[in-house]
Each structure stands twice: as structure tokens, then as C-alpha cells.
C-alpha positions in Angstrom: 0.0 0.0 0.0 3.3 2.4 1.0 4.6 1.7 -2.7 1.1 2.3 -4.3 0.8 5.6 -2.1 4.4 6.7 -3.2 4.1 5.9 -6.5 0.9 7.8 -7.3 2.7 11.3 -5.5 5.3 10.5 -7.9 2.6 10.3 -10.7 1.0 13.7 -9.4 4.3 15.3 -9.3 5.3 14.8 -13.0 2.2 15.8 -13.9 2.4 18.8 -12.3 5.6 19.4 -13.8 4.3 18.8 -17.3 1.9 22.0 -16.6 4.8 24.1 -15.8 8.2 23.7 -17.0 9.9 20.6 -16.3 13.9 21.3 -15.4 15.1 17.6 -16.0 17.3 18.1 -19.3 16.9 15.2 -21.4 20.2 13.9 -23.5 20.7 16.5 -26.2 22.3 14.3 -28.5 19.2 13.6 -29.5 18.4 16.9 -31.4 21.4 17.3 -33.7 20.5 20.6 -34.8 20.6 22.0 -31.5 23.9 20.1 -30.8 25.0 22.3 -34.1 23.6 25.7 -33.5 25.6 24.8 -30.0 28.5 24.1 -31.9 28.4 27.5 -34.2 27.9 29.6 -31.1 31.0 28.2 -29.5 32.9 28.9 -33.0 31.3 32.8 -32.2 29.3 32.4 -35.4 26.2 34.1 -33.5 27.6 36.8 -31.4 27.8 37.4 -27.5 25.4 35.0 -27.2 25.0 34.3 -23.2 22.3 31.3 -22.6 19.6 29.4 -25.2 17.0 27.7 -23.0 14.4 25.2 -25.5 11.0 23.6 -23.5 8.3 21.4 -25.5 4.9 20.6 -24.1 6.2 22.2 -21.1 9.6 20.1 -20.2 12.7 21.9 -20.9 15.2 19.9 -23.9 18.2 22.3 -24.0 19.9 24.3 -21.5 23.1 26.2 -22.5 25.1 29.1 -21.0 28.3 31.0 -22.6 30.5 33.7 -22.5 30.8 33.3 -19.1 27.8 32.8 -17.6 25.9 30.2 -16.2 22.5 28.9 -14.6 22.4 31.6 -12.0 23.4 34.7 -14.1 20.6 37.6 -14.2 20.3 39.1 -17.8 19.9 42.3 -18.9 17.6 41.5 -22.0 16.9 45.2 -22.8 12.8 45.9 -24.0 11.9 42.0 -22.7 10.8 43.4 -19.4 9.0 45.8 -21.3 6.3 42.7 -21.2 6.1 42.9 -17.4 3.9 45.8 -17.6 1.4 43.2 -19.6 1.5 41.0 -17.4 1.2 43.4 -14.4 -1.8 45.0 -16.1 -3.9 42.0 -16.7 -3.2 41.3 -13.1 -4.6 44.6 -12.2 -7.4 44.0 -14.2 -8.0 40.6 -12.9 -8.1 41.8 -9.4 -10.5 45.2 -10.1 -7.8 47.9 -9.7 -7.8 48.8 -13.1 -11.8 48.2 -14.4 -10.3 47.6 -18.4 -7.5 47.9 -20.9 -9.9 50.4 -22.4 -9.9 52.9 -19.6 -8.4 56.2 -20.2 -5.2 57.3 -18.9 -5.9 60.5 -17.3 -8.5 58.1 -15.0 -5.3 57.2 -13.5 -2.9 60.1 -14.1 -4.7 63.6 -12.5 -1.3 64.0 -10.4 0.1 65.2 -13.7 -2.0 67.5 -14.5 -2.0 70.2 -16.1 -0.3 69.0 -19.5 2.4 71.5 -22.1 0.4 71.0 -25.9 -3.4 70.3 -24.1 -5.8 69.0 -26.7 -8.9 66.9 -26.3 -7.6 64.2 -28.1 -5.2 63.7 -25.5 -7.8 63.0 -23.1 -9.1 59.7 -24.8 -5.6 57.9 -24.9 -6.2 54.8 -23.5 -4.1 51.9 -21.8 -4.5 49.8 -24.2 -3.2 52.7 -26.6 0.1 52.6 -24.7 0.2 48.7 -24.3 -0.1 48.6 -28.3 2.8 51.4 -29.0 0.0 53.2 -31.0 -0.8 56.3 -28.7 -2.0 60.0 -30.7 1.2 61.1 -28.8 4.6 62.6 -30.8 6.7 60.1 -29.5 8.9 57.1 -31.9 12.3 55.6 -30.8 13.0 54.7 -34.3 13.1 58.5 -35.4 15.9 60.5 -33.9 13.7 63.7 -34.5 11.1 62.8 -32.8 10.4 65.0 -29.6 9.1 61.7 -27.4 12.6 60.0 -28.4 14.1 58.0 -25.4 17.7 59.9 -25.5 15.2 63.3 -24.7 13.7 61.2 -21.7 16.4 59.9 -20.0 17.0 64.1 -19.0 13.9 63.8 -17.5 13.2 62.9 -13.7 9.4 62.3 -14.4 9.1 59.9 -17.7 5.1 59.9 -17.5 5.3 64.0 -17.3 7.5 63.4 -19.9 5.6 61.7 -22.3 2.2 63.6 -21.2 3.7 67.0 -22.5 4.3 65.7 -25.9 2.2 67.2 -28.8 0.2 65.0 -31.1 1.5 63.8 -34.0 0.7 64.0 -37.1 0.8 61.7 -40.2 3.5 62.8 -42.9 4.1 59.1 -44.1 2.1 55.9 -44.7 -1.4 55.2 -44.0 -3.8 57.6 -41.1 -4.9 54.9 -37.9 -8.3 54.7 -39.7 -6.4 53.6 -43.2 -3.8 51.3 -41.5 -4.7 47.4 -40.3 -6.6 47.0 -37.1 -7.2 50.9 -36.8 -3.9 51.8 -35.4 -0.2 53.2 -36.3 3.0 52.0 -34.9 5.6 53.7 -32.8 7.7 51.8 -30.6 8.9 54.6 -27.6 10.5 53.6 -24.0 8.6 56.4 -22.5 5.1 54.6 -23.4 5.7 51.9 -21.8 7.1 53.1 -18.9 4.0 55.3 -18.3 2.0 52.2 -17.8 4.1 51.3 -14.5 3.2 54.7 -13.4 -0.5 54.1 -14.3 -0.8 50.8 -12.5 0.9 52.1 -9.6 -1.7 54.7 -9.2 -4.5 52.0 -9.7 -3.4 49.6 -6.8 -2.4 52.3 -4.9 0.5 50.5 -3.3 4.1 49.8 -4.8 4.2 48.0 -8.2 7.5 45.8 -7.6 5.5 44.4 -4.1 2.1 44.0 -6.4 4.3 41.8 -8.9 6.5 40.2 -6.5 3.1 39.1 -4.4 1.0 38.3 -7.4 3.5 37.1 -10.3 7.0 35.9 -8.8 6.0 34.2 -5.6 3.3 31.9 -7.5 6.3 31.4 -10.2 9.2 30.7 -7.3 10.8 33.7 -8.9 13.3 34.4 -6.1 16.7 36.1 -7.7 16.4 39.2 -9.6 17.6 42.9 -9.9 14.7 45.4 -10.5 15.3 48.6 -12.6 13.2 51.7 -11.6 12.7 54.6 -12.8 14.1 58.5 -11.0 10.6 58.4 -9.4 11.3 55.1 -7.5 8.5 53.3 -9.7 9.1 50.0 -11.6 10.8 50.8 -14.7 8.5 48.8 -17.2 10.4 50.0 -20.5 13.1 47.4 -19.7 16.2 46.6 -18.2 14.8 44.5 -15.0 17.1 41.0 -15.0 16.2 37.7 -14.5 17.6 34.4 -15.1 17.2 32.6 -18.0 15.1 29.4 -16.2 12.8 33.0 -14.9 12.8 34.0 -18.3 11.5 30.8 -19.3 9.1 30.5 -16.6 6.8 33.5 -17.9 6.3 33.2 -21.3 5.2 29.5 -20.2 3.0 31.4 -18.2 1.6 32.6 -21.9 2.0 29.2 -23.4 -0.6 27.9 -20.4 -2.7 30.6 -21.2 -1.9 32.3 -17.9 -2.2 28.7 -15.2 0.5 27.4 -13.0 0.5 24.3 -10.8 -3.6 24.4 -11.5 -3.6 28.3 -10.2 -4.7 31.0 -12.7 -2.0 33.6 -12.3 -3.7 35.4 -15.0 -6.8 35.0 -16.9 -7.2 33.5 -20.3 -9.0 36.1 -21.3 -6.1 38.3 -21.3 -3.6 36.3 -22.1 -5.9 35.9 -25.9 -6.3 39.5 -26.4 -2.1 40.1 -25.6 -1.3 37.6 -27.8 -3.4 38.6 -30.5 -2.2 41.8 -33.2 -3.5 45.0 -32.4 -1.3 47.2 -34.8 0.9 46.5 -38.0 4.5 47.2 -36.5 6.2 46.2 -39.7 5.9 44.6 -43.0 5.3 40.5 -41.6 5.1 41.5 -38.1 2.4 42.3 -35.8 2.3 43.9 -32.2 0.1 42.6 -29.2 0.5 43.9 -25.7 3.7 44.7 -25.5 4.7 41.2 -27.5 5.5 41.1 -31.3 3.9 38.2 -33.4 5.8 37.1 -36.5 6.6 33.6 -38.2 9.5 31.5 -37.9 10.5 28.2 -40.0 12.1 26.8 -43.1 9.7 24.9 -45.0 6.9 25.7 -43.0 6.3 29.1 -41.1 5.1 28.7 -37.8 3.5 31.8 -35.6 4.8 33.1 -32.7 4.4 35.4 -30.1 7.7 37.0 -28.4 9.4 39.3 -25.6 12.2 41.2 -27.5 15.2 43.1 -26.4 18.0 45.0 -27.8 20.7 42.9 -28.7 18.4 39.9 -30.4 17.2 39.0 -27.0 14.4 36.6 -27.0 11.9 35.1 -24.8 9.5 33.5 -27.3 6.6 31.4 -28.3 5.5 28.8 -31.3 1.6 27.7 -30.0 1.5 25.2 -32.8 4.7 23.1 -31.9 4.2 23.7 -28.0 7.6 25.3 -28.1 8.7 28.0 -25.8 12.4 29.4 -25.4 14.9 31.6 -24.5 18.0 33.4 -26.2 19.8 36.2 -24.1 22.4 37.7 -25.7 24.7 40.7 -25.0 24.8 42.2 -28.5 23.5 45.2 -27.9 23.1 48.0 -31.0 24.6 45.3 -33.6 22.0 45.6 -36.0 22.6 42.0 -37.1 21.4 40.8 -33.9 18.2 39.7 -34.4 18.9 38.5 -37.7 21.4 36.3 -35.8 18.5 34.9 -33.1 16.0 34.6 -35.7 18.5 33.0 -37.8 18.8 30.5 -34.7 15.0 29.7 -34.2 14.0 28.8 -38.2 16.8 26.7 -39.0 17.9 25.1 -36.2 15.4 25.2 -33.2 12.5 24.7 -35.1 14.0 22.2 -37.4 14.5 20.1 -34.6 11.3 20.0 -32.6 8.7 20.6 -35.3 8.4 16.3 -36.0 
């Protein structure tokens, strides 16, 4: 009866691992493209790469560090952690803080008023307009003229002030949000989401890093980190937060199982859809969520996938079909070959090898 009794916890246990990630590495020599792409990043082929972590159905296949590091080293993966402000806003909404992604900014920002540049357009921004990189506001990382540029901000003790004081922009190039797919234009900007920190600090009304530490890392046995804030003290959501790469893993399953962990929902479903799902055209083949970016990977077949991104080619990513998630942290910063380099990495070699 002792033997039946022990067996079955062993049973539950495995099981229970399946539905979160499972850290027993199995022997890699069975996925010879893997043992290749580890091969080429030894030879430096793919640059300053630092760990490549690769789970299916939830057990994790691959596990490799370099350059130095090693299972316990925190990465700085740049604009991943800019996805912690999803998942910290779902939360919020889940709990009744914050009543929708649809509520309107100044609901949660009256402390900043008054604005420089007031219009009544300004007034309907909503979250979900910031979560989406698509706000009315002048403010695009990928044009060095642009007043909201993140060099301009980082002079700036209040980012959400910041950002608030920008005019709004107008439409010299391409198609007007009511011409353009799913009703919205693209500009990627720090100081957007960084503003959403501020806004869900104001909606719970308490300190964001202790809201995410209660409600996301404890139920994740997230223990080892380094947070990144902001000159106000708040949670800096536009990135730079570091985790390890097992961490890393552990909540973009969190996606994968549509927002359950060891049978508790962390997050609801419901929110975990509408993330994952485009919002906004960012660029020609690739869509933007909630703060994710959706775009195919393969060879012969092109699989879709939802990802955290980073500077660098930092990626913490997705494939629903194939019931593949992963990691690559790398510390390429600015080489503009990066993500060619970590894309590269994920059609030919990681998907090659799990997609049988």
C-alpha cells in the first residue's frame, strides 16, 4: 500500500511538472541541430550570445550558457521586461484595480495635470493605446527627431510627465490609424511603456515591484532578480529589470498555459488571448500585441509566434502550434545583425529540430 501511495505522488508530481516547466534536461544528442547551433555559437558564429534555453509541451530539452555565464546569471535582455507591464496590467485588471485595458489614462494620471500642448484628443488615450505602442502622442524611438525620443527622456526625472507634455503627432508618411490594419499606427517609444508602470501604480495604490512580487513571482518561485526603476522610484517597465534565464522561461510559459501554474490561474485566459493577438501593423510581416510582437519562424513551413524582444536579439518566445517556448539572451547590444542572428537561430535550427 506504502509503494502504491508513493508511487501515485510521484505520478502527481510529473504531472504537475508537465503543466509548468519541467527542469530535468533530457540527453541532447538527440536533437542534432541543436547540438549544431551549440557548436556555431562556440565557434562565435552568433555573437555574444549568453544562454539558449528550449522547452516542449512544457519540459525543458536544452539548456546552455556561454561567455561566461551560467545557470544563475541575471540578464539584462533590454525591452523583454517591457512585457512585465502586460502581465502586471492583466493582473490589475483581474483583481479590479484597473476596471479595463480600455480605460483612459488620465483616470489614473490627475497628479500630472496640467499637460504642455493640451488637446482633447489627449484626453481619450487609453491603456490599451500605450500597451499597443500606437498612442496620438509625438513620441517614436525609431526617429531620432522625434520629440518623445528615449535619449530626450532619459533628461527627464518624471518619464510619464514626460511623455504627457508631448504634442500630437501628425501623419506625414504611410497610412492615417483609420487607413492602417486594425485601426492603429505603430511607434515603438520607451517612454510609453514606462508610463503604464506609473498608471498601474496609481491604480493599486501601493508599490508596483511588491504587487508583482506578491501576485507574479511568488506563485512562479521567482526568487533572484535585480529590478530597474525609474528617478521616481516606480518599476521601470520600458526594460532593463534581469532575471535568469530558467525566470525568463518560466513566464512566457506562463503565456504558453494561457496564464495557469501548478492548477492556479496567475492570470486569466481572457487576457492572455487578447495580448497575444495583433492590435497594430509594427512592420511589414510582423504584428504587435500587448507589448509582445507576433511574427513567423520556420524553413519549409512558417510557424506563428508570439515574443518578448530586447536589444541585442534578446528573445523570450513562443511557437503555439509546436508547444515550443524558449529563451535566447544575448549581449549584442546595438549590432544591427542581432536579431537576424537569433532569428536565424530559431527557423533553422530550433524549429527544425522539434517541429516532428
Amino acid at each position: 500500500m506504502k509503494l502504491i501511495v508513493s508511487l501515485l505522488i510521484i505520478l502527481c508530481t510529473s504531472i504537475s511538472m508537465i503543466a509548468q516547466i519541467d527542469i530535468s534536461t533530457v540527453n541532447q544528442t538527440k536533437f542534432p541541430r541543436l547540438d549544431l547551433l551549440d557548436s556555431l555559437v562556440l565557434s562565435g558564429k552568433y555573437e555574444n550570445i549568453t544562454s539558449i534555453l528550449v522547452a516542449k509541451n512544457g519540459r525543458l530539452l536544452f539548456e546552455k550558457y556561454y561567455n561566461g555565464h551560467d545557470i544563475n546569471s541575471k540578464h539584462n535582455t533590454r525591452s523583454v521586461t517591457k512585457t512585465m507591464a502586460t502581465f502586471l496590467t492583466g493582473i490589475a485588471i483581474d483583481q479590479g484595480y484597473v476596471q479595463s485595458e480600455k480605460d483612459k489614462i488620465f483616470k489614473y494620471l490627475q497628479h500630472k495635470l496640467p499637460i504642455l500642448n493640451p488637446d482633447k484628443r489627449k484626453e481619450d488615450i487609453t491603456i490599451e493605446d500605450l500597451l499597443t505602442m500606437s498612442s496620438v502622442l509625438e513620441c517614436d524611438d525609431s526617429n531620432w527627431h522625434s520629440r518623445g525620443h528615449e535619449e530626450r527622456m532619459y533628461f527627464i526625472e518624471d518619464w510619464t510627465k514626460f511623455l504627457l507634455d508631448l504634442p500630437v503627432r501628425s501623419y506625414p508618411f504611410g497610412p492615417r490609424p483609420e487607413n492602417a490594419p486594425y485601426g492603429r499606427v505603430f511607434a515603438y517609444a520607451f517612454a510609453k511603456a514606462a508610463a503604464v508602470a506609473d498608471i498601474l501604480q496609481n491604480a493599486i495604490k501601493s508599490d508596483l515591484v511588491q504587487f508583482m512580487e506578491d501576485h507574479l513571482f511568488k506563485p512562479l518561485n521567482i526568487t533572484d532578480y535585480t529590478i530597474h526603476k525609474t528617478p521616481q522610484n516606480i518599476l521601470n517597465t520600458a526594460g532593463g529589470s534581469e532575471y535568469k534565464s530558467r525566470d525568463f522561461l518560466k513566464l512566457i510559459q506562463l503565456f504558453a498555459n494561457n496564464g495557469k501554474w501548478e492548477n492556479t490561474q496567475i492570470i486569466s485566459s481572457a487576457w492572455i488571448k487578447k495580448a497575444t493577438s495583433p492590435k497594430v501593423n509594427a512592420y511589414e510581416g510582423v504584428d504587435y500585441g500587448y507589448f509582445l510582437w507576433l511574427k513567423k519562424f520556420g524553413q519549409d513551413v512558417l510557424y506563428p509566434s508570439y515574443y518578448m524582444s530586447g536589444n541585442g536579439g534578446n528573445k523570450v518566445l513562443v511557437i503555439p502550434s509546436l508547444d515550443i517556448s524558449l529563451v535566447i539572451t544575448t549581449t549584442n547590444y546595438n549590432n544591427r545583425n542581432a536579431h537576424n542572428y537569433t532569428d536565424e537561430m530559431v527557423s533553422n535550427y530550433i524549429i527544425p529540430s522539434l517541429e516532428d
